[in-house]
N, C-alpha and C positions, 0 to 999 in steps of 0.2 A: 504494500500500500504506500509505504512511502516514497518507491520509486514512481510514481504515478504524481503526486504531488511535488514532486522535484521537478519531475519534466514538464509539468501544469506553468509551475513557477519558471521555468528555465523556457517554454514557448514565451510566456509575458513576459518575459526580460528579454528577448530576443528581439520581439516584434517591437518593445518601446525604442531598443538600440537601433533598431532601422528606420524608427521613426525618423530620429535624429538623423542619421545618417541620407536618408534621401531630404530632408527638410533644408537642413544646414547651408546647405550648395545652393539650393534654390532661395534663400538667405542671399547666399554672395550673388548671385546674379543680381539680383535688384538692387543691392548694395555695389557693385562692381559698374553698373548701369548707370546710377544717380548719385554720382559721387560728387557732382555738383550743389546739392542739391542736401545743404550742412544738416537741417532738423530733419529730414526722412534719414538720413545716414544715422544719426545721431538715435533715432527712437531702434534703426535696425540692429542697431550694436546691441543694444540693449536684449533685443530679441533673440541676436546669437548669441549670447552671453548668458542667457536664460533657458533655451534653448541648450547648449552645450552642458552647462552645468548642473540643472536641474534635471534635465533627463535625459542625455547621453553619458555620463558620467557614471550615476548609478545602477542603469541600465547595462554599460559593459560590464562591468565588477561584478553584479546580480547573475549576468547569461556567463560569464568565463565561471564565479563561482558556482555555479549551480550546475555548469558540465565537467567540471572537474568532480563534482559530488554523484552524476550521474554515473561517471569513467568509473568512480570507487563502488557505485552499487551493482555495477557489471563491469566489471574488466575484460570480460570474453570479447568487448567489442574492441578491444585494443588488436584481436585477432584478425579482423576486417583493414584489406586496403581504404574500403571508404572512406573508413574512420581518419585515417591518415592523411588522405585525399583536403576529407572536412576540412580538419586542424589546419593545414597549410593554408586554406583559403580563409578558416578565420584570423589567422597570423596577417594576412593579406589583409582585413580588413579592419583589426586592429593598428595597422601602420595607417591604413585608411581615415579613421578614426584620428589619430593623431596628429595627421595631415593638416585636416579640419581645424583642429585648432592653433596652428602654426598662421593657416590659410586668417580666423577668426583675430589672434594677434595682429597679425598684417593689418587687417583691414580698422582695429581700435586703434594703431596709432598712424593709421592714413598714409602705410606705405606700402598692398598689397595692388600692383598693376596688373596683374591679372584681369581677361576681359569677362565680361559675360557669361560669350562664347566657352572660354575656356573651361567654367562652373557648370554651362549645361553638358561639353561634352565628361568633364569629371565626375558629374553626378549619377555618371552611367556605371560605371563601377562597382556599387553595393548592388543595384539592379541585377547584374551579371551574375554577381558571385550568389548570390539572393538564389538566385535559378539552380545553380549549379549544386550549390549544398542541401538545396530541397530535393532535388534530383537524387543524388547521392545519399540521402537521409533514406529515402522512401522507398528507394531502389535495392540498395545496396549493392550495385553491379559489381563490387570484384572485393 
């Protein structure tokens, strides 16, 4: 029973971290956009800032602790390529993740040139891996 509540809690921590994650980018777009444009910049800082630290922050910590809890209630799945597959892609998107906030600095002390452009195509990225580790979860191909 407990592994059933672990993995309850570790879907919800999963999907808040992507929340963030697909959110944040589309943040710097608008922000990357209207950089003219000092009180919309100024309220969206706020919003990445809020955004990042209220729930991507606790949201990563919650889905990494809760599947390292998951690894200990079955370890057989450490027997699985998937499993391995997974892990490198969440590794991928914890650098992801901390991208975001290098990206978030940048832009509160108004020196992230980065376009638009560049945040929609970067924001493609969780989307990708998103696919792939649902795949590999569901599947278990190899």
């Amino acid at each position: 029973m407990t592994y059933l509540y672990v993995k309850i809690f570790h879907i919800i921590s999963f999907v808040s971290w992507m929340a963030m994650l697909f959110y944040l980018p589309r943040l710097f777009v608008y922000h990357a956009e209207h950089k003219d444009n000092k009180g919309f910049c100024e309220v969206i800082k706020i919003q990445e800032s809020k955004l990042y630290n209220f729930i991507g922050y606790p949201a990563i910590i919650c889905t990494l602790l809760s599947g390292i809890w998951l690894l200990m209630l079955e370890p057989t799945w450490l027997q699985g390529g998937w499993l391995h597959a997974k892990i490198s892609l969440i590794v991928i998107l914890v650098i992801y993740h901390f991208s975001l906030y290098r990206f978030m600095i940048a832009f509160r002390e108004d020196r992230c040139q980065k376009s638009g452009k560049f945040f929609r195509m970067y924001n493609e990225v969780p989307t990708l891996i998103l696919i792939i580790v649902t795949f590999l979860v569901i599947i278990k191909p190899f």
